[in-house]
N, C-alpha and C positions, 0 to 999 in steps of 0.2 A: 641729586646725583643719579638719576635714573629713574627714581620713585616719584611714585602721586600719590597723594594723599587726597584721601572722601571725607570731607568734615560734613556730618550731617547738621544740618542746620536746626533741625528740629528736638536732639538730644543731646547735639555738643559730642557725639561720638569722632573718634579721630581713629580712620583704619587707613595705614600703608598697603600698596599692591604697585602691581607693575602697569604698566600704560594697557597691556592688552585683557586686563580683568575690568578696569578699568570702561573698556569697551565694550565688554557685557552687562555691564552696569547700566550705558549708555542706551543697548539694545531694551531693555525695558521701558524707557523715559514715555511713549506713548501708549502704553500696553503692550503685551504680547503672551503669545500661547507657547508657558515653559517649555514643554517635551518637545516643541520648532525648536525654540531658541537653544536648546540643550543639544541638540542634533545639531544647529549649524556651527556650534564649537567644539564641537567633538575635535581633537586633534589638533586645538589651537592652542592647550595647554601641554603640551608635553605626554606623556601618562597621564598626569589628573584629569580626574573626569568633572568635568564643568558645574554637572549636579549637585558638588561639593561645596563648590564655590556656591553657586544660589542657595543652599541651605543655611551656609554661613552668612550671605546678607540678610535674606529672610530675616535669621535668628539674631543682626541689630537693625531693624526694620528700617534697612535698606530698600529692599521689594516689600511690596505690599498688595493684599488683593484688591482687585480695582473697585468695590465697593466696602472696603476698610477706613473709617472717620481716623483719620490719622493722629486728630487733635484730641478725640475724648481716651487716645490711647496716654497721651500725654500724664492727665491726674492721676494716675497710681504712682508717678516717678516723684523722687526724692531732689531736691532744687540745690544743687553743691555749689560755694563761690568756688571761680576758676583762681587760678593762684596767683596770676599776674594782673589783678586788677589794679588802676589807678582814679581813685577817688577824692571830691575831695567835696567835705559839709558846711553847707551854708541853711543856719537854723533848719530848721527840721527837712529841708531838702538836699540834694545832692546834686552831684556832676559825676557821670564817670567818664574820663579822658582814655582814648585809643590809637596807637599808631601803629597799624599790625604791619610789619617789614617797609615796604617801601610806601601802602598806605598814606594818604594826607590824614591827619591830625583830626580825628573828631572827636565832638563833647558830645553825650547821651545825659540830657537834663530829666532830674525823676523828680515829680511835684513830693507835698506832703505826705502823701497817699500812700504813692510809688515805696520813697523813702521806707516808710511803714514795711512794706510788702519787705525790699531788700531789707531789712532788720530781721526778718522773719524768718528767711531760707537762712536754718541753722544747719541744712545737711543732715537733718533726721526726721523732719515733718514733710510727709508727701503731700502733693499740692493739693490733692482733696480734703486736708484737712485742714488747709489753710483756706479756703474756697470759702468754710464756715465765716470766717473773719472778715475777708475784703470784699469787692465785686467779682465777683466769678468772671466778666468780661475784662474789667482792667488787670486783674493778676494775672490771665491767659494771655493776655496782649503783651505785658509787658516780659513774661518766663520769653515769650517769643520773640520779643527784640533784644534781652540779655544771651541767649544762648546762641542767637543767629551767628556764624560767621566776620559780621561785619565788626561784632561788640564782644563772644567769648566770654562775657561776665560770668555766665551760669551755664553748668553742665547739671545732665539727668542723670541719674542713676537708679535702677532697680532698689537697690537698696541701700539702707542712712549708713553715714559713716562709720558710725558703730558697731558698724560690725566687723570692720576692717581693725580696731583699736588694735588687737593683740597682734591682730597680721597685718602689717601695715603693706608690706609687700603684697598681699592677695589683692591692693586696691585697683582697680582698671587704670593702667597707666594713661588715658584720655581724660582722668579729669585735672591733670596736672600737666596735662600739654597745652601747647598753644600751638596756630596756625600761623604763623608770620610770610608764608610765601605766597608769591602773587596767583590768579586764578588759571587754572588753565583746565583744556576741554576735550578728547580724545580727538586724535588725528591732529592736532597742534605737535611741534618739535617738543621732545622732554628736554629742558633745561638740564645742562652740566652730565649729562649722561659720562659715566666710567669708560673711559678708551682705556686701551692697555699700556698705553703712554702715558701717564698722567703730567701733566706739566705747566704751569701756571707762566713759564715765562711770560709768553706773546701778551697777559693778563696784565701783567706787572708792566708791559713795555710801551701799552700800547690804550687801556682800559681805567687808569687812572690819572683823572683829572684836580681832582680837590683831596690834598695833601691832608688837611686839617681831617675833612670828612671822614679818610679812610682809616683814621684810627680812634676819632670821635666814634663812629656808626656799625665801619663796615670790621673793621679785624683787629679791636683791642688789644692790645697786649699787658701783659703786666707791667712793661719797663714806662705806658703809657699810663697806668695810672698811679704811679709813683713818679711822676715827672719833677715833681713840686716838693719841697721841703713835707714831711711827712711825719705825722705823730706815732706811727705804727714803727717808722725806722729811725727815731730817737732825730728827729728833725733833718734829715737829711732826704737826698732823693735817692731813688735807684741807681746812676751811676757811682754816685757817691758812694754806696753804702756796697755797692757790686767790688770797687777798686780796693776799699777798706775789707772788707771781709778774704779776698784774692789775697791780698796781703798779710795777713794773718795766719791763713794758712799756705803761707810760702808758694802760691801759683802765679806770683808775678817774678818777673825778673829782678837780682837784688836792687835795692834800693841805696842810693850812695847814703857817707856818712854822715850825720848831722854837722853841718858846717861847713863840709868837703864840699870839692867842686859837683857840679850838675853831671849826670851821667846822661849820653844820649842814647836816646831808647825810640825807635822805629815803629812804627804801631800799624795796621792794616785793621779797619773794621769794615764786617763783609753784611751789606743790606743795614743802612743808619738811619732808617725810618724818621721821622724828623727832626734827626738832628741831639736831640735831647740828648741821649745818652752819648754819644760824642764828647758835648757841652762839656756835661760833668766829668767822663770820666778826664780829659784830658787836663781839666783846671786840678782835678784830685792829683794826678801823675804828678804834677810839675807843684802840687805843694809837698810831694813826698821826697821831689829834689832832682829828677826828672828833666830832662831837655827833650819834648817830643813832639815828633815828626810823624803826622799824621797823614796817612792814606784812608779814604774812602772808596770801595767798589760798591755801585750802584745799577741796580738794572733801570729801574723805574725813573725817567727825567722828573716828571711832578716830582718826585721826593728828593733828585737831589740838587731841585732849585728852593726846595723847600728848607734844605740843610743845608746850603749855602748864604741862604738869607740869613738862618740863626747862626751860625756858626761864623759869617762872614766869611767870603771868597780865599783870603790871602790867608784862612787859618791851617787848613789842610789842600790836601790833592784828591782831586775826585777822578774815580776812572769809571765810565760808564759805561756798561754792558755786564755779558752773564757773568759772574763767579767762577763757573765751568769752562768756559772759554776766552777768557782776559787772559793779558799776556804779563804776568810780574816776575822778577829777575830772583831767581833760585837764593834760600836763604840768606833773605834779605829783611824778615821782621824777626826783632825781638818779641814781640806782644800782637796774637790775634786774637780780633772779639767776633764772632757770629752770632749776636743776641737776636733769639728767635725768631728766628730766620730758616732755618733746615729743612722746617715741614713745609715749605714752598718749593723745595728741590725738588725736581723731576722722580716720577719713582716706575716701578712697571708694576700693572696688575695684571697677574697672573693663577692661572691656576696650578695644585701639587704637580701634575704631571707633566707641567709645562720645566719644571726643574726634577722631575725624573722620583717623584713621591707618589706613590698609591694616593689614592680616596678612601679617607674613610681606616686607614692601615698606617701602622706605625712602618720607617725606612730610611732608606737613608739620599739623600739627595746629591746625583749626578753632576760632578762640576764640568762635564765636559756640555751637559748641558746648560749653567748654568754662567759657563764663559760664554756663551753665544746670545744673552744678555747685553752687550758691551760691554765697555770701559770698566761699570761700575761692577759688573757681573766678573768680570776679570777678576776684579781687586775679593772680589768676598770667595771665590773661588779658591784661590792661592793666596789668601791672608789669616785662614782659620776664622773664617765667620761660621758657626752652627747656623744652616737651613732646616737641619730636619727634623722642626718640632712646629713648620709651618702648618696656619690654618687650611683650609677652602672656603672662597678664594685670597691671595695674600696682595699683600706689596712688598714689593723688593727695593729699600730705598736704593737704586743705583747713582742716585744724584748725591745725594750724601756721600754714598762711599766716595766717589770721585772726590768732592771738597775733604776729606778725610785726609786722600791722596794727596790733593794738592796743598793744604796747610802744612802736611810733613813736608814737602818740597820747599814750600816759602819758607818755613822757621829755621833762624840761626841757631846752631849750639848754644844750650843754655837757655831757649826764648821757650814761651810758652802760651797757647791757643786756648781760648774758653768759648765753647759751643752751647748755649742754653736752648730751651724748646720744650713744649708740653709731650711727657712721655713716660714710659716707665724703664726699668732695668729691663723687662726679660718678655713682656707682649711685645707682640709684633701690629705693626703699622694700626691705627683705624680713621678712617677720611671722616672731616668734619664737613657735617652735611648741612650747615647751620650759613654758610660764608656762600658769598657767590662767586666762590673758584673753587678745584679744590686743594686743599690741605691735610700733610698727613701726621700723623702723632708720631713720636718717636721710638724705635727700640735703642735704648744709649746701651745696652748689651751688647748688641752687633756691631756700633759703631768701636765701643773698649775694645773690644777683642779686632777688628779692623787695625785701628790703630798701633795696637801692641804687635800686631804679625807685619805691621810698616817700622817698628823700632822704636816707637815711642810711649813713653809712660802717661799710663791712662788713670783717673778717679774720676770719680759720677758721685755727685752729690745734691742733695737738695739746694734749693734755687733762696728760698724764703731761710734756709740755713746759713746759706754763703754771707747773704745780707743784713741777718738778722733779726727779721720780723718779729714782731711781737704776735705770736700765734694766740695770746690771749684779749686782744681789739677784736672786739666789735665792727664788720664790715656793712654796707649798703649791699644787699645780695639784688640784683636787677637781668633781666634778658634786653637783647638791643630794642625790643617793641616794647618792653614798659621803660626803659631809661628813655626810652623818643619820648613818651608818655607823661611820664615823668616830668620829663624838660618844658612839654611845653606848657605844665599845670603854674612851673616853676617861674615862667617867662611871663604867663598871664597875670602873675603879680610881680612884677617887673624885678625878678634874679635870674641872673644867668649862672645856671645848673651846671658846670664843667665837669667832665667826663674822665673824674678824680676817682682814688679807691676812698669813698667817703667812709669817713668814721663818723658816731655820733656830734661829738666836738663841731668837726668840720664842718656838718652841716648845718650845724645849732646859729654858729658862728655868722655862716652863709644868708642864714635868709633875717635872721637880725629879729626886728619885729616888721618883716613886712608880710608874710605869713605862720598862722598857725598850724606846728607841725602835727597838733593832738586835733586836728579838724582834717587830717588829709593819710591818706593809706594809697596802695599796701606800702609801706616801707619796712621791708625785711631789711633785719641783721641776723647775720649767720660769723661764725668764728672767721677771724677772718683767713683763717689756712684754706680752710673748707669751701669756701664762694666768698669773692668780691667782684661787686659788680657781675659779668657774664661769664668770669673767670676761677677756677680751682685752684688755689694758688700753688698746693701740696703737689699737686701734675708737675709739675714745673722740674727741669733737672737740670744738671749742671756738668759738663764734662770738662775737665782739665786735661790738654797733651799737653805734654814737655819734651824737649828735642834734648836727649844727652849731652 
């Protein structure tokens, strides 16, 4: 989203900048004489003064003097496993398996030897003391193809983890990152750069080919990996357990009587990714007594030829195009669903001033500026949205508000709308920089208080509350470049890995005896609120409108 990343290959160091530091970095690559090169960027940073910047590479040996042995700098560092390794042991040897972002799939095979060595980096013996024990050429060889870029196994560290114990936070956030995006080289386009438009439409309309792919790979969702009957939601799936929990606490429309005739109930769900949650919730309606007539608006064609295949043609109405711009007849659903979906609405990035806030100073924010936003800018203006406790620089969801808008339009007296999406009550926007579009987090504060200055009764609730979850399972905690990783350790002994919120069970289950799971790592479990799979589940919120 505008940023480049320096993974040094030699330390496993991982430092962000901008494209044009970037190319002072570059300015070194043959040699060159600093106090030149410091004088020809003079005034290409802003105020900073350049000198700063080469002190800072220097100081992670970025630059180096041109008769500095780079490698014997190596043995004093400390050899840390990276945290998304995927490995797997066959008698005293190894595999480690790699799929960094879009990446083809490679195996890095370690003899006996090797093995040994990777046994070794416990994260508190520096390689000269390990030097005592192996071959000084093959443990240098080998620290050098673990930490290189292409593999990530191993990062350096000045000093053992132990000394981080008490502060875990004081640890260099680099050795717990990974590198998953593709290479690129000063004076190349920066990918995904921040316009002050942000908007994913043309992305969705025009950039997605394989249905299956995009929620396997590219933008998981939770409702994606609770698809399937599920041991964490008492065997049910995500629609299921979404329609049962609404109902419970009173945010669906009543339910006729047991025995009584079928009540018909109208349904509108806005972005039905494939299909799934559809499926369910619609079979749950109609077992709770329900006669329902389902609408689907879709931007994206792959998805909703994708949810027409599972759902079948003749079960619903699909409208395709934006949610913003569709044409649907005023108070006409009982029941809207937007499951995560919102952080793909269009939003504006902007800066305080740009809505009439100091820098840096507390104030109060100008709605005559901050109608000239649009549509969306209109509605937070004259609906009592608080702006003025925005960061620098912000997002203004303006796409949101607008759906906000238009739901109170479309809901009958009585009906009521459920918006989910990862976000909190009261921060404002953050772009996830992990996806190749972008997407923004939510504030469900601005959206309540939107809402209620539109007339309609608003609650914000946990997402994993609504449903149920069992917050005490056990999850598979994974990023998309070790579950690619993963998959295809998974494949090589012929299981197919499906891109489930695995629990231990599930995958015990899964691979049967056709592999050993005490011969293959990292397989983290983390609670499962906390991380499943590439996902927070506890982010996750829940808004309820209701139309009086």
């Amino acid at each position: 989203m505008g940023a480049v990343y320096l993974f040094h290959d030699l330390f496993g160091f991982l430092m962000e900048m901008s494209p044009d530091i970037a190319e002072l970095v570059d300015a070194f690559a043959d040699g060159a004489d600093t106090a030149e090169t410091v004088a020809r960027f003079t005034g290409r940073f802003g105020d900073a003064d350049p000198q700063q910047f080469v002190d800072v590479l220097v100081s992670h040996f970025v630059l180096v003097e041109p008769d500095e042995d780079e490698i014997e700098g190596l043995w004093p560092m400390v050899a840390i496993k990276g945290k998304w390794n995927v490995w797997q042991r066959r008698g005293n040897a190894m595999t480690i398996w790699t799929a960094w972002g879009e990446r083809p799939v490679a195996q890095i095979l370690l003899d006996d030897e090797e093995t040994a060595m990777w046994d070794a980096f416990d994260g508190e013996k520096r390689l000269i003391e390990l030097r005592g024990r192996f071959d000084r050429d093959k443990l240098m060889h080998l620290v050098r193809r673990l930490v290189h870029s292409d593999t990530q196994a191993l990062k350096l560290c000045q000093l053992p983890m132990s000394t981080f114990a008490r502060r875990p936070q004081m640890a260099p956030r680099y050795l717990t990152s990974t590198m998953p995006y593709r290479s690129w080289r000063p004076g190349e386009p920066v990918p995904g750069t921040v316009e002050s438009q942000v908007s994913p439409a043309a992305y969705y309309q025009g950039e997605i080919e394989d249905a299956a792919l995009q929620f396997d790979h590219r933008e998981t969702t939770l409702s994606h990996l609770f698809r399937v009957p599920h041991p964490a939601l008492a065997g049910r799936t995500y629609g299921q357990a979404l329609v049962d929990g609404l109902a419970q606490r009173g945010h669906l429309p009543t339910a006729p009587r047991a025995g009584g005739p079928a009540r018909h109930l109208t349904v509108l769900e806005i972005g039905a990714g494939l299909g799934y949650v559809a499926r369910d919730v619609m079979s749950r309606l109609r077992e709770l007594g329900f006669e329902v007539d389902y609408t689907i608006v879709e931007l994206a064609p792959a998805l909703a030829a994708a949810q027409q295949q599972r759902l079948g043609a003749d079960s619903a109405r699909w409208v395709e195009g934006d949610v913003l711009a569709v044409d649907l007849p005023a108070a006409s659903f009982d029941f809207i669903l937007a499951n995560e979906m919102i952080g793909d609405l269009p939003a504006r990035y902007l800066s305080r001033t740009d809505i009439g806030l100091p820098v840096g100073d507390t104030g109060t924010a100008d709605p005559n500026l901050v109608r000239q936003l649009g549509k969306g800018g209109e509605l937070a203006a004259d609906h009592g949205v608080n702006l003025d406790d925005a960061p620098e620089p912000l997002f203004l969801m303006t796409g949101a508000f607008e759906l906000i808008d238009r739901v109170a339009t479309w809901l009958r007296p009585g009906g009521v709308a459920i918006l989910t999406e990862f976000g909190e009550n009261s921060q404002w926007p953050r772009l996830s920089t992990h996806l190749d579009h972008p997407e923004l987090s939510t504030h469900f504060g601005q959206l309540a208080a939107l809402a209620r200055g539109l007339g309609l009764g608003a609650h914000i609730d946990f997402v994993m509350d609504v449903i149920d979850l069992d917050r005490n399972a056990k999850g598979l905690a994974t990023t998309r470049s070790h579950f690619r990783a993963l998959r295809a350790m998974f494949e090589a002994a012929g299981i197919d890995l499906p891109k489930l919120g695995m629990v231990p069970e599930m995958l015990q289950e899964l691979v049967a005896d056709k592999l050993s799971l005490d011969k293959v790592g990292e397989l983290r479990w983390d609670k499962i609120e906390d991380r499943l799979m590439g996902l927070v589940p506890h982010e996750f919120k829940l808004l309820a409108l209701s139309r009086p």
